[in-house]
C-alpha positions as CSV (number, residue, x, y, z in Angstrom):
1,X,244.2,98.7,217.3
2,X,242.9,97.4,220.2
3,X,241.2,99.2,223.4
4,X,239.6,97.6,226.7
5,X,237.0,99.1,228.4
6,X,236.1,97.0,231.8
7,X,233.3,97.8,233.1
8,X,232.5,95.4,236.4
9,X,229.8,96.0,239.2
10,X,227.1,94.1,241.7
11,X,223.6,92.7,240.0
12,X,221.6,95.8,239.1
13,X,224.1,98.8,239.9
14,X,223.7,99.6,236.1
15,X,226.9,98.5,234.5
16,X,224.6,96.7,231.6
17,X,222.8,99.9,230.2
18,X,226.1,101.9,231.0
19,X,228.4,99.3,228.8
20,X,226.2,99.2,226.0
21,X,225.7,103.3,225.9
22,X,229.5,103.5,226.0
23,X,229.9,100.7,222.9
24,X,227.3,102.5,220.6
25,X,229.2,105.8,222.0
26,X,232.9,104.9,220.3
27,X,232.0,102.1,218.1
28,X,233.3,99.5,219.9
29,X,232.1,95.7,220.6
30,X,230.4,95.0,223.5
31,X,230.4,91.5,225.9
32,X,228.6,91.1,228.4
33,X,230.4,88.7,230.6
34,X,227.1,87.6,232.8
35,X,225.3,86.0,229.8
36,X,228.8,83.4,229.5
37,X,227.7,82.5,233.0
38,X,223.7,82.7,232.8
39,X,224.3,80.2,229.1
40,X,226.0,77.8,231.7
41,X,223.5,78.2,234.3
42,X,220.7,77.3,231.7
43,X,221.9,74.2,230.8
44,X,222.8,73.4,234.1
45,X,218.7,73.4,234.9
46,X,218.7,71.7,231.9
47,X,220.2,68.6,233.1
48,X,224.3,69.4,231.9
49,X,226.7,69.2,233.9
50,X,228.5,72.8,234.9
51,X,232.2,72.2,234.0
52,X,231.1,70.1,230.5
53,X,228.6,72.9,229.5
54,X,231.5,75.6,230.1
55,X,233.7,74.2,227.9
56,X,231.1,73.3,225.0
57,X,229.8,76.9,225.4
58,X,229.4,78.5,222.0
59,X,228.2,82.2,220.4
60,X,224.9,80.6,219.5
61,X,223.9,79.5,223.4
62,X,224.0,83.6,224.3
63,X,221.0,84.6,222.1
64,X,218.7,82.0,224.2
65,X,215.6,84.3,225.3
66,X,215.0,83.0,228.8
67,X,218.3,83.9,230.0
68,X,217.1,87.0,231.6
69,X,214.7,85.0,234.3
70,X,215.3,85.1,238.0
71,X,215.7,81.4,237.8
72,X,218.4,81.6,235.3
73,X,220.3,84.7,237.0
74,X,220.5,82.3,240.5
75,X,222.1,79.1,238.7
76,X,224.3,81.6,237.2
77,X,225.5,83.1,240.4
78,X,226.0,79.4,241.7
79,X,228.2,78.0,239.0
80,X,230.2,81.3,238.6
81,X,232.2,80.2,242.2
82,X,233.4,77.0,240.3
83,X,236.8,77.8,239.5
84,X,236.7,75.1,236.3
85,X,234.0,76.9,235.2
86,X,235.3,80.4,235.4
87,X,239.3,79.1,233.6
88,X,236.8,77.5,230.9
89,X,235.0,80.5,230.0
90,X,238.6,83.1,230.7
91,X,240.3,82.8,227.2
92,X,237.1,83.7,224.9
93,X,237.0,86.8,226.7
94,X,240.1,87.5,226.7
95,X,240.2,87.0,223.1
96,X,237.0,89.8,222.8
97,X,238.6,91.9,225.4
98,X,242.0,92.3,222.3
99,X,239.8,92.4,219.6
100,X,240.6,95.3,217.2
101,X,238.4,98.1,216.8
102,X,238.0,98.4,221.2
103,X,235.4,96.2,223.2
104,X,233.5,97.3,226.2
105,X,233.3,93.6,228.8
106,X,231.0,94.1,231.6
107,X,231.0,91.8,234.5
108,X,232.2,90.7,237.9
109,X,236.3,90.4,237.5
110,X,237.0,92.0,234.3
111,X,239.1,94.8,235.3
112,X,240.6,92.2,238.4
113,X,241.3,89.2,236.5
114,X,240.0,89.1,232.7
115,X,241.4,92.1,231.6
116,X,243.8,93.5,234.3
117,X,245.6,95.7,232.2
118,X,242.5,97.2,230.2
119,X,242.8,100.8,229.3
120,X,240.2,101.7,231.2
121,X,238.2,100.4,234.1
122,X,235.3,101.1,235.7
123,X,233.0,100.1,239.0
124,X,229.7,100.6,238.9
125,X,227.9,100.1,242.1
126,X,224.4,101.3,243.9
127,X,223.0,100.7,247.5
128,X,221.4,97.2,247.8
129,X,217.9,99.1,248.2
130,X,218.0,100.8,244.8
131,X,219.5,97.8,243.2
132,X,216.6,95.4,244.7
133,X,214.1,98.2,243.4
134,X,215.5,98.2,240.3
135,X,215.7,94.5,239.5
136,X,212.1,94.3,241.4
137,X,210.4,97.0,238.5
138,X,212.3,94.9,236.0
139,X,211.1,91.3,236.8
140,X,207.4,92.9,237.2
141,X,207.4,94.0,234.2
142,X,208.3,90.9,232.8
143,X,205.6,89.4,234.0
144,X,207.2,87.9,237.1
145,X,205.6,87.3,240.8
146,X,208.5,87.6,243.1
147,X,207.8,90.2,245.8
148,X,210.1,93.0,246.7
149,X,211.5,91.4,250.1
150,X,212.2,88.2,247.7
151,X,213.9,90.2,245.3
152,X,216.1,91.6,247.8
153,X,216.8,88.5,249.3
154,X,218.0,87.5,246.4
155,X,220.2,90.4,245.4
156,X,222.1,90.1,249.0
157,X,222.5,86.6,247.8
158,X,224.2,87.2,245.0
159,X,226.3,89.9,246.2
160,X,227.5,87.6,249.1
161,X,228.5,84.6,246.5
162,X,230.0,87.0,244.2
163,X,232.2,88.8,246.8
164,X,232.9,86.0,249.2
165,X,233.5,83.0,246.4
166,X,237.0,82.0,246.5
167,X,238.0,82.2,242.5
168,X,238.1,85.9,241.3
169,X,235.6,87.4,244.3
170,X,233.7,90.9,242.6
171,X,235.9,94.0,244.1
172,X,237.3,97.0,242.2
173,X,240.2,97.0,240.1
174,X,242.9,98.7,241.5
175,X,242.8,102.0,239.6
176,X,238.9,101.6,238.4
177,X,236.8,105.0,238.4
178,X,234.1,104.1,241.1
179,X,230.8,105.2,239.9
180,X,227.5,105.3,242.4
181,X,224.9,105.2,240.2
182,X,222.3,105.6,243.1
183,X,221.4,109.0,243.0
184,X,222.2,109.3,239.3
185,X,220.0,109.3,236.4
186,X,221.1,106.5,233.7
187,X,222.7,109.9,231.3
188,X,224.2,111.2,234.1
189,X,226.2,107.7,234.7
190,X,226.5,106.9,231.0
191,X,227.9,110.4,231.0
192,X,230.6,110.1,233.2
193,X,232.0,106.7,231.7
194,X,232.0,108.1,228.5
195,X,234.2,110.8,229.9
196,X,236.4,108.5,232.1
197,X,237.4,106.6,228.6
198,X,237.5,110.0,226.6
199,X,240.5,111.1,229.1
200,X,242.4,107.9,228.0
201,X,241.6,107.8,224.3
């Protein structure tokens, strides 16, 4: 039997940590949707072009260890608005999304356009100023040198691309539990997704 859980949400609101607490919660498969686009923005700085590296995307290009970088997560952001990118990418998760067992999706337009009739969705967002404090701890500690006004230069950035781009623009589903996580603790938000999908189990 399958179950959707879609979980969508600006850079850094938390949607990540909360997806994969909820997977390992209820046993169910987890995607997240950002890595589909971060693969394409990698080869993209590698020299492909967008479209070509969509469509020739495959399970092994998601494990790549330097997705994660600032560098990466910009190109991503870029090619995400191209809408030949975006159909390209649409069927394989789709195709996760009806999987049997349930699958958690986290992303930008899961519960608007990937999975619109998922059994549950969820928005998780946070004030640009956590967010950019947020990503800022988590690029220091990977050894990165951006400063915290670059860091939230580049959040605002993303967040104007993903909710201003033409092709599937990041805004709740209609329905969607909205979840704040900026005054919450990460148990506190894993806790009230978990009970948001409880009520519809």
């Amino acid at each position: 039997m399958s179950f959707a859980v879609a979980i969508d949400g600006p850079a850094a609101a938390g949607k990540g940590t909360i997806s994969r607490a909820v997977a390992a919660h209820f046993g169910f498969a987890h995607l997240d949707t950002g890595l589909l686009y971060r693969a394409v923005g990698a080869k993209v700085l590698e020299g492909a072009e967008a479209v070509a590296a969509a469509e020739a995307l495959g399970a092994e290009d998601l494990i790549v260890g330097y997705l994660r970088t600032a560098e990466v997560a910009q190109m991503a952001s870029k090619v995400a608005v191209i809408p030949e990118v975006r159909a390209a990418l649409v069927e394989f998760q789709r195709d996760f999304a009806r999987r049997d067992g349930g699958a958690v999706l986290d992303g930008r337009d899961i519960g608007t356009v990937i999975c619109p009739d998922a059994e549950v969705k969820i928005f998780v967002t946070a004030s640009a100023e956590v967010r950019a404090k947020r990503r800022f701890l988590e690029l220091q500690a990977a050894g990165s040198a951006m400063t915290p006004e670059e860091v939230m230069a580049d959040v605002l950035a993303r967040d104007a691309r993903d909710r201003d781009r033409a092709t599937a623009p990041m805004k709740p589903a209609q329905g969607a539990l909205i979840l704040d996580t900026s005054e919450m603790t990460i148990d506190e938000a894993v806790a009230a997704a978990i009970k948001a999908i409880e009520a519809r189990c």
